[in-house]
C-alpha positions as CSV (number, residue, x, y, z in Angstrom):
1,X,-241.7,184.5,149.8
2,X,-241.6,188.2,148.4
3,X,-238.6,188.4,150.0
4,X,-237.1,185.7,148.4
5,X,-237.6,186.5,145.1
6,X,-236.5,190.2,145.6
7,X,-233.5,188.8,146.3
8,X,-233.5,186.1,143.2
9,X,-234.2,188.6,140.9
10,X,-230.8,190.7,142.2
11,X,-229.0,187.9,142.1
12,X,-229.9,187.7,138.8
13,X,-228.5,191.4,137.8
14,X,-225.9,191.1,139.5
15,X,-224.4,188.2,137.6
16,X,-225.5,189.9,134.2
17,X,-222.8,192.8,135.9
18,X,-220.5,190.4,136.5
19,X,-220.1,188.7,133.3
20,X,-220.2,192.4,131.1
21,X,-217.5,193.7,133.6
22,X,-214.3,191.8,134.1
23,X,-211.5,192.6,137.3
24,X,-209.8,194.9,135.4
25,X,-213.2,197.5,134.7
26,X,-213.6,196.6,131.6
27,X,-217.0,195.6,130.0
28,X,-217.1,193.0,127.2
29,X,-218.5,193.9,123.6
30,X,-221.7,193.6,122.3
31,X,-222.8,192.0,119.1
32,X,-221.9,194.1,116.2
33,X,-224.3,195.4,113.4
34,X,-222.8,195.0,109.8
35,X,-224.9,197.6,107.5
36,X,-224.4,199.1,104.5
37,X,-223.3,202.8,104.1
38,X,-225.0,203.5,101.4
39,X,-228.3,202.1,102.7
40,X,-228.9,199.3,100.1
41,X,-227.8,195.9,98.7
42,X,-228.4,196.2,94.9
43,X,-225.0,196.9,93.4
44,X,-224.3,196.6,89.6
45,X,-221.1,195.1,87.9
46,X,-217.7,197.0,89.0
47,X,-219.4,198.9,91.6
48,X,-217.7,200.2,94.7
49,X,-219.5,199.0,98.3
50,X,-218.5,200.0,102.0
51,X,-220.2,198.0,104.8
52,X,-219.7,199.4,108.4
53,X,-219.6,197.1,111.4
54,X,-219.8,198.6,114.9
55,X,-220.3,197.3,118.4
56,X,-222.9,199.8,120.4
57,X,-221.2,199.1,123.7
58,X,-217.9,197.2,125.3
59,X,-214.7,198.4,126.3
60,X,-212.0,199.2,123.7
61,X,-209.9,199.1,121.9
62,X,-211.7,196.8,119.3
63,X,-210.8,194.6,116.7
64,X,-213.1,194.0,113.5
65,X,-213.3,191.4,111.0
66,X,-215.5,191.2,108.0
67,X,-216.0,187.0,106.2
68,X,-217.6,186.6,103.3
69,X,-218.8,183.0,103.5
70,X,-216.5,182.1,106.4
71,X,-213.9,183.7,104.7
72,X,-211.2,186.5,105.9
73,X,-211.8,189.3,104.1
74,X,-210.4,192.2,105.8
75,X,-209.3,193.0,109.7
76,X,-209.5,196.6,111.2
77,X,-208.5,197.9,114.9
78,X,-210.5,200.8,116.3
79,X,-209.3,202.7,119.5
80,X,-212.5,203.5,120.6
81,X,-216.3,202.4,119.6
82,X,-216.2,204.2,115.8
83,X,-217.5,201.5,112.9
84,X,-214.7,199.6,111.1
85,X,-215.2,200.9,107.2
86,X,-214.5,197.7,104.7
87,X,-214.4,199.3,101.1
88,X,-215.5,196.1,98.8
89,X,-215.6,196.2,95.1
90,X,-218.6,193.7,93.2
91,X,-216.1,192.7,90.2
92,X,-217.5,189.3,89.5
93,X,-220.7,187.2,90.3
94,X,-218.4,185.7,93.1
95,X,-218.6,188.7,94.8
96,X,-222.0,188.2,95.7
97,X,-222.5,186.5,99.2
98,X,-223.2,186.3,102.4
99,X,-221.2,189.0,104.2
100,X,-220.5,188.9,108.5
101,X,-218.2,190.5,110.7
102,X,-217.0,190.1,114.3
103,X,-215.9,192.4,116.7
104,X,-213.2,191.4,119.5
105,X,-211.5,193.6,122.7
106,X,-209.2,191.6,125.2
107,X,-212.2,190.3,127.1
108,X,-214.6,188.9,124.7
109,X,-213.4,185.2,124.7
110,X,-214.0,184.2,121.2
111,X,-215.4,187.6,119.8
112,X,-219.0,188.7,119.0
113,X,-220.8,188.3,115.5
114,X,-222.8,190.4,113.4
115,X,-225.8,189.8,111.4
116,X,-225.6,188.6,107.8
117,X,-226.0,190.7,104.8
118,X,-226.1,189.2,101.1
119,X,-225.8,192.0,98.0
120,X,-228.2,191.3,95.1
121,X,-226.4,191.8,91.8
122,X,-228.3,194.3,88.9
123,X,-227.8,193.9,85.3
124,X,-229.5,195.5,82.8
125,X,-231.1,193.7,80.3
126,X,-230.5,192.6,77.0
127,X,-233.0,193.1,73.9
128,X,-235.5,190.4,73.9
129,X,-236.7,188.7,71.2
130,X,-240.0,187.9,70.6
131,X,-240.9,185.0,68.5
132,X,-243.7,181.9,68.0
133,X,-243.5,178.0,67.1
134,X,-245.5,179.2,63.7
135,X,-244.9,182.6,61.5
136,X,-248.0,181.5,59.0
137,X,-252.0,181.1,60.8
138,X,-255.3,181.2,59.7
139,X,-258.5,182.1,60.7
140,X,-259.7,180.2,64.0
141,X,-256.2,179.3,64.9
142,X,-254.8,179.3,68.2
143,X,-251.1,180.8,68.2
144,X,-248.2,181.7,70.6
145,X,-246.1,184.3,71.4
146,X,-243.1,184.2,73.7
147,X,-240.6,187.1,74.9
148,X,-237.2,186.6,76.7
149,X,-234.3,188.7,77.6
150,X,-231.5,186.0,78.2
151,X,-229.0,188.8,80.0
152,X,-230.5,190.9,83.1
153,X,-231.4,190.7,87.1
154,X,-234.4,189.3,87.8
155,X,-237.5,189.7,88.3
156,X,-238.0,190.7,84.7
157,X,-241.4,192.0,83.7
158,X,-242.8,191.7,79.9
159,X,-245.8,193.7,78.4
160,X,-247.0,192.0,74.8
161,X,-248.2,194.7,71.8
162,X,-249.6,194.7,69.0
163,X,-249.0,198.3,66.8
164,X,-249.3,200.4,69.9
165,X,-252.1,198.4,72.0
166,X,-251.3,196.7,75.1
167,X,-252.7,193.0,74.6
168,X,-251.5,191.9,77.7
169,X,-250.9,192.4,81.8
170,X,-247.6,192.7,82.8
171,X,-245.8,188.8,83.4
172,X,-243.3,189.0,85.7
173,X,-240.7,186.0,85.6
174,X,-238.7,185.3,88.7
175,X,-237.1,182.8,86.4
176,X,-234.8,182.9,83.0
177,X,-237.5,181.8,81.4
178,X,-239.6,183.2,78.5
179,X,-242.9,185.0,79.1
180,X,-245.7,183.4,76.8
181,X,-249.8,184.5,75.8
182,X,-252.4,182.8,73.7
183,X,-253.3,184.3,71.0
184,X,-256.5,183.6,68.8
185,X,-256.4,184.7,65.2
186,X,-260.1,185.8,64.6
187,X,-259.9,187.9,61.8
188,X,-257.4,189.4,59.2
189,X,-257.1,192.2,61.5
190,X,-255.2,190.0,64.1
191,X,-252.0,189.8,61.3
192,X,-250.5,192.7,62.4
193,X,-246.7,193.7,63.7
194,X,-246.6,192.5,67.4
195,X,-243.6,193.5,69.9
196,X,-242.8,193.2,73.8
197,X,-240.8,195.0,76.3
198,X,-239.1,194.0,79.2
199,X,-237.9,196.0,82.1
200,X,-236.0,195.2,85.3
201,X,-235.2,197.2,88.7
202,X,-232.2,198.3,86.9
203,X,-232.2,202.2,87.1
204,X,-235.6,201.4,85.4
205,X,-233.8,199.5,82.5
206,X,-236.4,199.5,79.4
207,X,-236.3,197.5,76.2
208,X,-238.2,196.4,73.3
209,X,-238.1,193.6,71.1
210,X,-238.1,192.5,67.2
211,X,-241.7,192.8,65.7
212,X,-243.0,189.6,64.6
213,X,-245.8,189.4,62.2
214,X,-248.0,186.2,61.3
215,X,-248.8,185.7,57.8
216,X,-251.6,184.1,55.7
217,X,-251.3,180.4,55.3
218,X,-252.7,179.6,51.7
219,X,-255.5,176.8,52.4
220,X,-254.9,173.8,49.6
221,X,-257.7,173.5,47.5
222,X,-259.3,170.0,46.6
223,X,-258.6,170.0,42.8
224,X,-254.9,170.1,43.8
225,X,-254.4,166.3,44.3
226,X,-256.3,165.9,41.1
227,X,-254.2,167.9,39.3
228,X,-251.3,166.0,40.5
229,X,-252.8,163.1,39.5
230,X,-253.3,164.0,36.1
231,X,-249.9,165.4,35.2
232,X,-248.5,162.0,36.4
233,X,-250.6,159.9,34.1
234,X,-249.1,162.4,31.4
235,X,-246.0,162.0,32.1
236,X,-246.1,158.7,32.0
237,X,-248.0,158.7,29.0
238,X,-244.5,160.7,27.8
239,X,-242.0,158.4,29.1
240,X,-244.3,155.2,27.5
241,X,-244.0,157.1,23.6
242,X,-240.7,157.0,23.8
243,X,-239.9,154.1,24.9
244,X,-242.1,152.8,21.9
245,X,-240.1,154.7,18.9
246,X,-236.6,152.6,19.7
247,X,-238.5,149.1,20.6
248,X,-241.3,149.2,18.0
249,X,-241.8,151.9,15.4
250,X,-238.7,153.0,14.2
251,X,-238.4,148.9,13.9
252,X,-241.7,148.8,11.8
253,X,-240.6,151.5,9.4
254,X,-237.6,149.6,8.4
255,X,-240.0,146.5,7.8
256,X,-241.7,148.5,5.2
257,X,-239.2,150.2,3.4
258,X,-237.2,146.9,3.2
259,X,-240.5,144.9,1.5
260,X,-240.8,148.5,-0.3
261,X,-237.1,148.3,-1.6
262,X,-237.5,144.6,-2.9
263,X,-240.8,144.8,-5.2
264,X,-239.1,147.5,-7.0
265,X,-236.7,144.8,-8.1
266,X,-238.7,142.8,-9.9
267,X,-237.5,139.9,-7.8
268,X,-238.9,137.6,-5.4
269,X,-236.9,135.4,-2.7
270,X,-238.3,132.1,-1.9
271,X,-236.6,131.1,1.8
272,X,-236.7,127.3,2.5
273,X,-239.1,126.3,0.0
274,X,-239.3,122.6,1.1
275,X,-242.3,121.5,-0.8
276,X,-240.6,121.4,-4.2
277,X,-237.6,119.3,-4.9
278,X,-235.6,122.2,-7.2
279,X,-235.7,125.5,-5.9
280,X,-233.8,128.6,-6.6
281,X,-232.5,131.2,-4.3
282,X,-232.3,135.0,-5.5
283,X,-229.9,137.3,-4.3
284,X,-231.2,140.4,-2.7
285,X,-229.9,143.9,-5.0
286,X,-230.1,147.5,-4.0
287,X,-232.8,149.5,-6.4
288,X,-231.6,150.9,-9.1
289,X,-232.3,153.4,-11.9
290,X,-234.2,152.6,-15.1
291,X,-231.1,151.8,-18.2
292,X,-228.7,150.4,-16.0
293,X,-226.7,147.4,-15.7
294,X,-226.5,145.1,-12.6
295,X,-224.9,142.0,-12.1
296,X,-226.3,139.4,-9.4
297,X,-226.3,135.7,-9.5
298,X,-228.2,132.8,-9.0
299,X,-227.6,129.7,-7.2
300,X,-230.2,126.7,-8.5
301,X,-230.1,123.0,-6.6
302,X,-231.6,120.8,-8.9
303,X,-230.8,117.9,-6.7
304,X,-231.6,117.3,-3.2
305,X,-229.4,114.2,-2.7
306,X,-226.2,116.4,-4.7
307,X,-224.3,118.4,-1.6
308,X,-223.1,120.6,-4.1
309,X,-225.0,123.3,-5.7
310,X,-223.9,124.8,-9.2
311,X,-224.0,128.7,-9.9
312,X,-225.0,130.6,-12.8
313,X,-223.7,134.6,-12.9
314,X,-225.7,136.5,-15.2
315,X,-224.0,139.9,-15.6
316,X,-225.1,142.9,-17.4
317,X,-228.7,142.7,-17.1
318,X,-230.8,145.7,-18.0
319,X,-233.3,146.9,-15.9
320,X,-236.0,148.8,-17.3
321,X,-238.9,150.2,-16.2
């Protein structure tokens, strides 16, 4: 039984031999490592990259190809077992991907492939801006603040202030979204200038915002609606006077001067006198001055029955006073 599986197990390394080395001699590659030269996958906009791909063992010569998501990117042959060098440049966002390469001799069949590798892009950030639903609190209110950079590689990290002080812990956001605290306004102390910063992994990027200050909102007092109320009913009041002067005084005053203008006449005008059979109807004169002559005239119906009524003009009558 121990014999048997001294046997087995060099049967078994003797087929790994086999299938590494061909009839001609020559071994078969071995799976290539894709690394970056530089030692690191954060690039920055416009930056120049080289990866290197290199198969430890296998026979040359050798035949490298780099994808980026399954797509030719560049092909280098290698006489011996040195890396194939692919200079990249991150010009776009597009850039960014998953990187692979392959290496190939005359004996590999379909070629060996390498690990993946995916570059993480840095930007620096932009100025944030902090700023709150409310500009105006008051005492015992609750209030928020929120801080974003919109531009920048994440994670960012924000750290609130107020003056100088630190009011906060640094809130890192793995998102494009704004960082946000609770504030409570407790006192008039608490309306001060508040700022925020926000920093990224890009060459230790640092950047503050616009202050932001809350302001004093004015509490209404009660009189207020009564005030209101009473400058409504006054101007009302207003609007009712005069509306009165066109509709009803100014008509009053000509009422008197009218009955004013006829006693000074000496005349009286009887209007549809029905209960007397004659009557006589006066004609209505302007005032005039004392030792003057007026003419007016004076219709008289003696006669019901007669549809005619006869006229006597008196001229030249002096009025005294």
């Amino acid at each position: 039984m121990f014999f048997l599986t001294i046997l087995l197990f060099s049967y078994l390394q003797m087929s790994q031999q086999i299938q590494k080395t061909t009839a001609y001699g020559k071994e078969m590659l071995s799976n290539p490592r894709l690394i970056p030269v530089r030692g690191t996958l954060n690039v920055v906009m416009n930056q120049n990259v080289t990866l290197s791909c290199r198969s430890d063992s296998g026979s040359p010569p050798v035949r490298y190809t780099l994808f980026k998501c399954n797509q030719t990117v560049s092909t280098l042959n290698r006489p011996d077992l040195t890396p194939g060098l692919f200079n990249l440049t991150i010009s776009s966002a597009s850039d960014i991907g998953e990187y692979k390469c392959k290496a190939e001799n005359n004996i590999s069949g379909g070629g060996k492939y390498s690990n993946s590798l995916n570059f993480t892009l840095l930007e620096p950030i932009s100025k944030p801006v902090l700023s709150s639903p409310t500009s105006q609190a008051k005492k015992g209110q609750n209030v928020t603040l929120s801080c974003l950079s919109e531009n920048g590689s994440l994670p960012i990290t924000y750290v609130f202030f107020k003056g100088r002080r630190s009011i906060s812990q640094p809130v890192k956001m793995h998102k494009s979204e704004a960082a946000v605290i609770f504030l409570f306004i407790n006192s008039s102390s608490d309306f001060g200038t508040y700022k925020c910063r926000a920093e990224n992994s890009f060459c230790n990027t640092t950047k503050y915002s616009n202050s932001f200050n809350f302001t004093l909102a004015e509490e209404r007092s009660h009189s207020q609606p009564l005030i209101i109320s009473l400058g409504l009913i006054l101007l009302l009041f207003v609007i009712g006077f005069a509306l009165a002067i066109p509709l009803f005084i100014i008509p009053l005053y000509k009422a008197k001067k009218s009955k004013s203008t006829r006693s000074s006449t000496g005349l009286t005008s009887t209007m549809n006198a029905e209960e007397s059979a004659n009557y006589v109807t006066y004609t209505e004169i302007e005032p005039v001055k004392p030792e003057e002559y007026v003419n007016f005239s004076v219709i008289r119906r003696e006669d019901e029955k007669e549809q005619r009524a006869r006229a006597t003009v008196y001229s030249k009558v002096l009025a005294r006073d």
